[in-house]
C-alpha positions in Angstrom: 42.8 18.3 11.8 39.2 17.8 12.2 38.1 16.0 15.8 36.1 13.1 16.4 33.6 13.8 19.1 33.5 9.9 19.9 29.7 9.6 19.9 27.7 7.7 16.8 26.6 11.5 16.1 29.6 12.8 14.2 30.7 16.6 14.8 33.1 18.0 12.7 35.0 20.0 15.2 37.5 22.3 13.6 37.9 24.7 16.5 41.1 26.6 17.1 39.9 29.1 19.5 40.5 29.4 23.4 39.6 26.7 26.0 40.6 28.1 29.2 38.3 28.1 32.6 39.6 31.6 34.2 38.5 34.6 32.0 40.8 37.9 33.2 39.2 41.2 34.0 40.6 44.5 32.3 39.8 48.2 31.9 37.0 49.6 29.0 39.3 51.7 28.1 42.0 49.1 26.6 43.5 49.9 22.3 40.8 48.2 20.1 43.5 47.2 18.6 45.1 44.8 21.6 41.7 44.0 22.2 41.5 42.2 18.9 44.9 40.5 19.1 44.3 39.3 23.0 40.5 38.4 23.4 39.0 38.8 19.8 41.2 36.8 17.6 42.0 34.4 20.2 38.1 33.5 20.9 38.8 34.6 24.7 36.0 35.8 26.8 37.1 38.7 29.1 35.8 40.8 31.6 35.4 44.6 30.8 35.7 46.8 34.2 33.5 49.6 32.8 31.2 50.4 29.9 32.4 51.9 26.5 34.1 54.8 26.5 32.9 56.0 23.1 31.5 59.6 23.6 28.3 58.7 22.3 27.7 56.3 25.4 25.4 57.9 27.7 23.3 55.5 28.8 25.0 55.0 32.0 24.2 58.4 33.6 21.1 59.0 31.5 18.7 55.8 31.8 17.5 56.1 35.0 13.2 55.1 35.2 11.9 58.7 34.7 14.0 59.0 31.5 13.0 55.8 30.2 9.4 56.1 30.7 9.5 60.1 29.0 11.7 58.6 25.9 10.0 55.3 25.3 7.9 54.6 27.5 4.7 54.4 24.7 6.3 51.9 22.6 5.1 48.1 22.1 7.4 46.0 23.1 7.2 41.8 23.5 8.0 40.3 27.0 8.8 36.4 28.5 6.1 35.6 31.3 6.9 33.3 33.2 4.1 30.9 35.1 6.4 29.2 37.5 9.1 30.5 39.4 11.5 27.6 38.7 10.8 28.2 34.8 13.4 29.4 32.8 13.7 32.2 30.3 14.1 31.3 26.0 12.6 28.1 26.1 9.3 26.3 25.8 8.2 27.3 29.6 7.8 31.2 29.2 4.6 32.7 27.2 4.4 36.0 25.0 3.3 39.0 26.4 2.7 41.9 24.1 3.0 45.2 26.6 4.0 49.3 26.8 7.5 49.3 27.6 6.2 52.0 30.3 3.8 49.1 31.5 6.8 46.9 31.7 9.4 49.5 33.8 6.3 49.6 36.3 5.4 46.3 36.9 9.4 45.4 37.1 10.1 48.3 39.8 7.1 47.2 41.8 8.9 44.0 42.0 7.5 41.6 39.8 9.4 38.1 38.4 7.3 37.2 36.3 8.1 39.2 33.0 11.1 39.1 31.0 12.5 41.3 28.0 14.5 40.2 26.1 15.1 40.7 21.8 12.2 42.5 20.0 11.2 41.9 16.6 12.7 43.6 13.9 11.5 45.0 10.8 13.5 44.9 7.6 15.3 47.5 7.2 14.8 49.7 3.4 17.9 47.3 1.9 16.0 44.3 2.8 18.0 43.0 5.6 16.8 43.1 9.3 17.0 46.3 11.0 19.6 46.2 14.0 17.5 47.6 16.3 14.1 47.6 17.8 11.8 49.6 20.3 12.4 50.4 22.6 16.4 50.3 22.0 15.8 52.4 18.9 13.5 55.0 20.6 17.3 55.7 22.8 19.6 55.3 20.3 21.3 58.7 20.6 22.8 57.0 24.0 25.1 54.5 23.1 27.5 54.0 19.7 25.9 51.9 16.9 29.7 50.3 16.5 31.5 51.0 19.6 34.9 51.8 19.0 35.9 48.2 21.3 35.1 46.5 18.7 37.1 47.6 16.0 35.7 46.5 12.2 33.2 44.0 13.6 30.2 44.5 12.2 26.7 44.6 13.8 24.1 42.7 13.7 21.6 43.7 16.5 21.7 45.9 19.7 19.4 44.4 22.3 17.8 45.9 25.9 17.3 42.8 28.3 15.5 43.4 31.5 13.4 42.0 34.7 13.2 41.2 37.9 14.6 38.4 40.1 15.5 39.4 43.6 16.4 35.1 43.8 17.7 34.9 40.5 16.6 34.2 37.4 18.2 31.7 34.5 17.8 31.8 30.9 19.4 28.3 31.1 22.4 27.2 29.3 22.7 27.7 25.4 25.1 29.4 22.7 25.1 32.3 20.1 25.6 32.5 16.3 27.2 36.2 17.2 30.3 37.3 19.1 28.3 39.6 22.2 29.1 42.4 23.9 27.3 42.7 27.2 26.6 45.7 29.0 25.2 45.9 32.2 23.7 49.0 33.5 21.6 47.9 37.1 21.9 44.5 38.9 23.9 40.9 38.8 25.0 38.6 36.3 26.5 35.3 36.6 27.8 33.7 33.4 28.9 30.1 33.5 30.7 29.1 30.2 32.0 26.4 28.0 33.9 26.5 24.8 32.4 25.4 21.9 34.6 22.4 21.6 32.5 20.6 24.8 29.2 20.6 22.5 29.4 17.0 22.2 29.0 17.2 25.7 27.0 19.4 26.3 23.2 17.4 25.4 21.9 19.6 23.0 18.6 19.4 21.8 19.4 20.3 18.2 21.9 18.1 15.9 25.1 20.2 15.5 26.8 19.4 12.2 30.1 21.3 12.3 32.3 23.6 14.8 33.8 26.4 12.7 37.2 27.1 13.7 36.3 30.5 15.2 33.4 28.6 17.3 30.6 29.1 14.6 28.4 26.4 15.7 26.5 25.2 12.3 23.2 22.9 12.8 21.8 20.4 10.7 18.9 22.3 10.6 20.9 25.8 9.3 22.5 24.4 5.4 25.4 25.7 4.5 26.5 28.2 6.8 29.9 29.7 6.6 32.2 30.9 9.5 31.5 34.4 9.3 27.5 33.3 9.7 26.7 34.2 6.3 25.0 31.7 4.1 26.7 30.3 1.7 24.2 30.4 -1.6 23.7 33.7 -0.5 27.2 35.4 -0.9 27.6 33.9 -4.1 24.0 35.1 -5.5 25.2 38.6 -3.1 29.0 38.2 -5.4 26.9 37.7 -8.8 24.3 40.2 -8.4 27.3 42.8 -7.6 29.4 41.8 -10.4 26.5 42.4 -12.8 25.8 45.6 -11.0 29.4 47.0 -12.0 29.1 45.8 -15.2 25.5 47.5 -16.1 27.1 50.8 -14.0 30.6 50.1 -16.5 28.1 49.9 -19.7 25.6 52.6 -19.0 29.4 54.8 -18.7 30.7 53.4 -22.3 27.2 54.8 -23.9 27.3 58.0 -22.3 31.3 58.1 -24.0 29.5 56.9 -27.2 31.9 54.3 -27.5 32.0 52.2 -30.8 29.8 48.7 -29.5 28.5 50.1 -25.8 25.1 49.6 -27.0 25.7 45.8 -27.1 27.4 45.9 -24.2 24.7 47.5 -22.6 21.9 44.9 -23.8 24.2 42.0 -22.6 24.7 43.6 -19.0 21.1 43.9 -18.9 20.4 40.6 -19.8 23.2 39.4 -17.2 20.8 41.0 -14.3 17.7 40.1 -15.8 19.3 36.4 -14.8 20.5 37.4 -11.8 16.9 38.9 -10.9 15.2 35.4 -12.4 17.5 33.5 -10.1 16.6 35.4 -7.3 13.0 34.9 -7.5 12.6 31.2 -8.3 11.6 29.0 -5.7 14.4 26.9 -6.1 16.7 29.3 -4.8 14.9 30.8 -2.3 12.6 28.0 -1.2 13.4 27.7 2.0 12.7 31.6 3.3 8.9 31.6 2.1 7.2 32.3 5.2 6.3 35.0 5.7 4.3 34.9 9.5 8.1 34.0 10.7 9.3 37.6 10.2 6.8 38.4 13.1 8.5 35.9 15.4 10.8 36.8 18.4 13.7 34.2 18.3 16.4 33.7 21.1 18.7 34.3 19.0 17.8 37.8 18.3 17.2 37.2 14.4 13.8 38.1 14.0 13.7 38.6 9.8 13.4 34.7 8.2 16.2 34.7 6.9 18.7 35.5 9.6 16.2 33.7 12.0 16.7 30.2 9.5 20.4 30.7 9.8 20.0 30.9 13.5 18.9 27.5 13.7 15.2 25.7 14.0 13.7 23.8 16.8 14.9 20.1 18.0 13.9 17.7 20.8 10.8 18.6 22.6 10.1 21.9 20.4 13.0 23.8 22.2 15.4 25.7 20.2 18.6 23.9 18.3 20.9 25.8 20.2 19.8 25.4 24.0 21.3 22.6 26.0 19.0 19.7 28.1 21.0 20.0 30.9 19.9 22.2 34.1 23.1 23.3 35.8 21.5 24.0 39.4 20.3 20.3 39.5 22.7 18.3 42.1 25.8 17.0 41.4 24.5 13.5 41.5 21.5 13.8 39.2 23.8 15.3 36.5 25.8 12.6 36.5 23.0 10.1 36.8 21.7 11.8 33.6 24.4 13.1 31.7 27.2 10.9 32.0 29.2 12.8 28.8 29.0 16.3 31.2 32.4 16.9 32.5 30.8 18.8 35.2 29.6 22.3 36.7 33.1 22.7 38.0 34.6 22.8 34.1 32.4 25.7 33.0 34.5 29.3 33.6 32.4 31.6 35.9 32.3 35.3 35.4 30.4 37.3 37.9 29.8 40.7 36.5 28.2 43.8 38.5 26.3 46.7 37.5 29.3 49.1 35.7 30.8 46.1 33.6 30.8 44.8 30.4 31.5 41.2 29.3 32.8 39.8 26.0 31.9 36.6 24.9 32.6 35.0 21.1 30.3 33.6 19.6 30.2 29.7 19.6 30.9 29.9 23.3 28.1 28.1 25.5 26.6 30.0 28.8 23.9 29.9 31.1 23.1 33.7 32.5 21.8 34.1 35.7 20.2 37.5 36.6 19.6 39.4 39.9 17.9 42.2 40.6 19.7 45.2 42.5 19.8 44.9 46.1 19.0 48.8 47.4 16.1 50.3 48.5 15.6 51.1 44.6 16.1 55.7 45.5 17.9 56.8 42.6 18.2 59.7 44.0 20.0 58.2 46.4 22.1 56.3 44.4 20.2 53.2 44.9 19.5 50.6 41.9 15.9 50.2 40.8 14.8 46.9 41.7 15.1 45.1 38.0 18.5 44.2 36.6 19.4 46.0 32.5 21.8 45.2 30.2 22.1 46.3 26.9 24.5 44.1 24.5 25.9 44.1 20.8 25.8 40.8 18.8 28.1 41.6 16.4 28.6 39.1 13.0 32.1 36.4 14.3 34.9 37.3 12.8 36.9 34.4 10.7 40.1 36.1 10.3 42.6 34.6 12.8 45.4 37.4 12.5 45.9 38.3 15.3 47.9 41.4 14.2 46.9 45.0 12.8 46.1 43.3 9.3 43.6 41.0 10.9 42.3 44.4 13.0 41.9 46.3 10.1 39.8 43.2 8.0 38.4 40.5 10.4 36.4 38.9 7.8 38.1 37.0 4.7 35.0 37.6 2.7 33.4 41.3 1.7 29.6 40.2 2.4 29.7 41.4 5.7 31.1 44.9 5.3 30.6 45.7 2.1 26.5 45.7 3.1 28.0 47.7 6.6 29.1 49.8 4.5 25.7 50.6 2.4 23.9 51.1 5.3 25.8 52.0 8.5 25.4 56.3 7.5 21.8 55.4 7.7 22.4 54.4 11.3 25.4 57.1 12.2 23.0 60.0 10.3 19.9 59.2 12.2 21.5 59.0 15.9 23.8 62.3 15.3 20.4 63.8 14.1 19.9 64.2 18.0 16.2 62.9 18.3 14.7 59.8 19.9 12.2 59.0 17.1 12.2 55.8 15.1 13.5 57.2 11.7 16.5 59.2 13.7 17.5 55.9 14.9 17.2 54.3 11.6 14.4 52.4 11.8 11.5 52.6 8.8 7.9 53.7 9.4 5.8 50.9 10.6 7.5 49.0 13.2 6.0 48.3 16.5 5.8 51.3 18.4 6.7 53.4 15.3 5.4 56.9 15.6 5.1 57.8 11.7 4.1 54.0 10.6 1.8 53.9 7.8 -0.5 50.9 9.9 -2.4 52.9 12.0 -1.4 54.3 15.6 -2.0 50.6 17.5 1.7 49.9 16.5 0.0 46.7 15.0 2.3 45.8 11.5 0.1 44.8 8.4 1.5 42.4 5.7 3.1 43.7 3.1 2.6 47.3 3.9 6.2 47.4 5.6 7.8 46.0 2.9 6.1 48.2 0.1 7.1 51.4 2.2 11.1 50.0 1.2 10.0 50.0 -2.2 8.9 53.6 -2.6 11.5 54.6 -0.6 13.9 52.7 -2.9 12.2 54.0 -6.1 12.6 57.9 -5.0 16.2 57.1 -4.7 16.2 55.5 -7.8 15.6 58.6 -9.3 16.6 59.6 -12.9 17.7 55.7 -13.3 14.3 54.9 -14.2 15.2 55.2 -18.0 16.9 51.8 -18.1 16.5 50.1 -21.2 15.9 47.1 -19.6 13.3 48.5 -17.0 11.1 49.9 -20.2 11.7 46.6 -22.2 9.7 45.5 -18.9 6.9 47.9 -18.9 6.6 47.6 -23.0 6.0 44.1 -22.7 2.7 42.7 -23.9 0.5 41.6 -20.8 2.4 43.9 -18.7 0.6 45.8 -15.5 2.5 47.1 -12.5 2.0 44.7 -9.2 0.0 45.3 -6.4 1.7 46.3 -3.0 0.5 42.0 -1.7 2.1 41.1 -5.1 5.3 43.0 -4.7 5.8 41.9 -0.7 5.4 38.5 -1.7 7.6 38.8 -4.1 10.4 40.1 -1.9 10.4 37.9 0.7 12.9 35.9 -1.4 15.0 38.4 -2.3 15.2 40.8 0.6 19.1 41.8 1.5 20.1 40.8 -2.6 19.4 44.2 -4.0 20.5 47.7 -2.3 17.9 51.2 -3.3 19.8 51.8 -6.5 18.5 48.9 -8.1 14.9 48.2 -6.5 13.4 49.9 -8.9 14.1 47.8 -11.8 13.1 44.5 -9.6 9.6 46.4 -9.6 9.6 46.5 -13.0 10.9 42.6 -13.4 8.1 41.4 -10.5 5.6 43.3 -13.1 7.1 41.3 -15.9 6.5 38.5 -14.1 3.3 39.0 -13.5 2.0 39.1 -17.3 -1.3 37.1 -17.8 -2.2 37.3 -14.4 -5.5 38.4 -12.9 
C-alpha cells in the first residue's frame, strides 16, 4: 500500500526497495547473476572492490594523460566553471565553458579547481534516439565494454567521463538519478552520502515529486506520465502501435509476393494502418510537448541531452535549479539544518561510502547522494606510480529495471515491458561493431558524423553542429538502408500526389523532432515520403 508522506504535498510513495544505512563492499568479479538477485533486484547500493572484469576494459592501465591527450585530446568538449570555491557543481552557481578536452587535462594537472566535466551533449543517434555516448568518451570507446557483463540485461542509456580538480574537495551537492549508475573511478577520492528514495519527502526538493515507483523511479510533476522502467508512457504505446503495424505491412507485402487470393487488400489496409500511425506521430497533439529544438543542444545533470529524454528527466523548480536537486547543503552545521529543515532526519541517516581510485560503486536509481570529489594526493609521476592531480570516473547510467525477481527469470528479463530492449536490440551491433572495429574515431564508436568534436561531420571542422544538418545525415543514412523498399505502394501513392514536392533538409528536421526514436532505418524512408505529403500546397 501506497504511503502518506504526511505533508499537505502528497507523494505517492510505492517503494519496495532497500532502506538500509551500511552498504557492503565485494569483489568485481562477483556472477552477474548473484549480482542481480543481491544488490540489483533488491535496490541495494554496494561497493565494487575493482573495475569490470570484462576483457574489453582497458581503461585502467591505458588512460594515463599522454594517452588521453594523443586519442582525444582535439575534441570539444563542455565543462562546469566554477566562480567561487564554496560553489557547487550541477546547479545554478557553475557557468559553461566550451573547451579542447586536451585544454581541459592541462589546466586540471596544473592544478586548477575551477573547471568541471561532467555529461556532454549527445547527438541523436541514426534511429532517432540519443546517442549513448559523447566526446571525448566515444573517441576511447575501444577501452571499456558498452554493456559490461556486471550488469547483466540492463540496458544503457549513457556512458559518461567526469573529471576535475579539488585537492579540498569538491561537491556536486545532494540530488538523485532517473537511471540505476555504475561508477567507475580510475584516479582520486569519492565520498557518497546516500538516502533511499523513500526520505524524498524529507529531503526539500526544489522540484514537486509526484510519485515513488516501487523500484525508486522518482516521477516529477513536471515529467507526465512516466513509467517505472523511465519510459514514457504515450510513447510505448505509439512505440507498441507503430510495431504492430510494422509486422503487419512486413506480413502483407509476404501474402503478395505468395499471390495469395485478397493480399492486395490486405496490403492497402496495412498501409493505411501506418499512414495513421505516421499522422499520429506528427500532430502536435501528440508530440506537443518535445518541440524545441535549441534544447537538444543543452547539457542536463541528468545526462539526457536529446529533448525528449532530457523532458523525462525532469524540468527546473524553485529558484531555476533542477527538479531533482535537494535545498539542503549537507556540510552546513548541525544546528543550522535543523533550524532550517526541521523534516531532515539528519547527516547521520544518510549511508556513507568512501570509494578510492580502483573501485566501482553501484547505486539504483531513485536513490539520493551528494558526491564529494578529491583529487589524488601524490606528486602526480605516473611513472612513478603517482595519480595525476585531477580525480576520473567513468560511469554507466543504465535504464532501472522494474522486474523485482529476484531469480534467474528476473536476470534473464528485468524489464516487464519490451520498449527497452527490443530498441537495445536494434541498435546495440551498431555500438559492439564500431568498438571491435579497433579505432578511436567517432563512427567506430558509434557515434554519427556531426557531433562535437566529430572528425568526418558534415558542419565544417569547428566541431560547431548546424540545425538540421544532423538530423538529415539520419535520413540519408536511413534511406540507403531502405534500399529496394522504396517501391511501397504507399510511399508512391505519396510522391503521385497532386501538390507533391520532396521537403527540404529544415523541413524534414523539423519534422522529426517529434518523432525521433518512433521509427527504426527500415521505415524512414516512407516517413520522408509522408513529411512530403504533408507538405502539399506549401511554398
Amino acid at each position: 500500500m501506497a504511503r502518506s508522506t504526511g505533508r499537505s504535498r502528497k507523494i505517492i510513495d510505492n517503494y519496495k526497495g532497500w532502506e538500509g544505512t551500511k552498504a557492503k563492499k565485494i569483489d568485481a568479479d562477483v556472477d552477474p547473476k548473484i549480482f542481480w538477485r543481491e544488490y540489483i533486484s533488491q535496490r541495494k547500493p554496494v561497493l565494487l572492490n575493482g573495475h569490470p572484469t570484462d576483457p574489453e576494459w582497458t581503461a585502467t592501465d591505458k588512460w594515463t594523460v599522454d594517452y588521453l591527450l594523443k586519442h582525444a585530446g582535439k575534441v570539444a568538449v563542455r565543462v562546469e566553471h566554477r566562480t567561487t570555491e564554496q560553489g557547487s557543481y550541477g546547479q545554478g552557481d557553475a557557468s559553461k565553458l566550451d573547451m579542447k578536452f586536451g585544454d581541459v587535462l592541462k589546466k586540471l594537472s596544473k592544478g586548477d579547481t575551477s573547471l568541471y566535466m561532467t555529461t556532454q551533449p549527445v547527438a541523436p543517434a541514426p534511429d532517432g534516439h540519443p546517442e549513448i555516448m559523447a566526446p571525448p568518451t566515444s573517441y576511447l570507446a575501444t577501452d571499456f565494454p558498452i554493456q559490461p557483463e556486471i550488469l547483466g540485461n540492463l540496458v544503457p542509456q549513457q556512458v559518461n567521463m567526469w573529471m576535475g580538480c579539488a585537492p579540498e574537495g569538491s561537491t556536486t551537492g545532494l540530488h538523485v538519478d532517473f537511471h540505476d549508475n555504475l561508477y567507475v573511478l580510475l584516479y582520486g577520492k569519492k565520498r557518497f552520502r546516500l538516502f533511499p528514495a523513500s526520505a524524498l519527502p524529507r529531503l526539500y526538493l526544489h522540484g514537486k515529486a509526484a510519485m515513488i515507483h516501487p523500484n525508486g523511479r522518482i516521477v516529477f510533476k513536471s515529467q507526465g506520465n512516466i513509467l517505472p522502467d523511465g519510459s514514457e508512457a504515450g510513447e510505448v504505446a505509439a512505440w507498441k502501435k507503430k510495431r504492430d503495424a510494422e509486422v503487419e505491412l512486413e506480413a502483407a507485402e509476404a501474402a503478395v509476393a505468395r499471390k495469395e487470393k485478397g493480399a492486395k487488400a490486405r496490403l492497402a489496409a496495412a498501409e493505411a494502418v501506418l499512414d495513421g500511425v505516421l499522422e499520429d506521430a506528427l500532430s502536435d497533439d501528440a508530440f506537443g510537448d518535445f518541440d524545441d529544438f535549441e534544447a537538444m543542444e543543452m547539457a542536463d545533470t541528468t545526462g539526457a541531452a536529446a529533448i525528449k529524454e532530457r523532458l523525462l528527466d525532469g524540468g527546473t523548480g524553485t529558484a531555476g535549479e533542477p527538479d531533482s536537486f535537494s535545498q539542503i547543503n549537507l556540510n552546513l552545521p548541525a544546528k543550522e539544518l535543523r533550524a532550517r529543515f526541521p523534516n531532515f532526519p539528519g547527516v547521520d541517516s544518510a549511508l556513507e561510502v568512501e570509494i578510492e581510485a580502483g573501485q566501482s560503486l553501484y547505486v539504483p536509481a531513485g536513490w539520493f547522494h551528494e558526491v564529494t570529489s578529491y583529487s589524488g594526493n601524490s606528486d602526480g609521476d605516473e611513472e612513478k606510480g603517482g595519480q595525476p592531480a585531477f580525480h576520473l570516473a567513468l560511469n554507466y547510467w543504465t535504464h532501472p529495471p522494474d522486474v523485482s525477481d529476484s531469480s534467474e527469470k528476473g536476470f534473464k528479463k528485468p524489464y516487464s515491458s519490451e520498449y527497452w530492449p527490443a530498441l537495445w536490440n536494434q541498435r546495440k551491433g551498431r555500438y559492439l561493431a564500431g568498438v571491435s572495429g579497433g579505432n578511436n574515431n567517432n563512427q567506430a564508436a558509434g557515434i554519427p558524423a556531426g557531433i562535437p568534436g566529430g572528425t568526418n561531420g558534415r558542419n565544417g571542422s569547428n566541431g560547431k553542429r548546424k540545425r538540421g544538418l544532423d538530423d538529415d545525415t539520419s535520413i540519408d543514412n536511413a534511406s540507403a538502408e531502405h534500399g529496394a523498399q522504396r517501391g511501397h505502394g504507399c510511399c508512391q501513392d505519396h510522391e503521385n500526389e497532386i501538390g507533391w514536392r520532396a521537403p527540404s533538409i529544415d523541413e524534414r528536421a523539423h519534422f522529426l523532432q517529434g518523432v525521433r526514436g518512433m521509427f527504426g532505418h527500415g521505415r524512414r524512408q516512407h516517413l520522408y515520403r509522408f513529411i512530403g505529403f504533408r507538405l502539399r500546397g506549401r511554398t
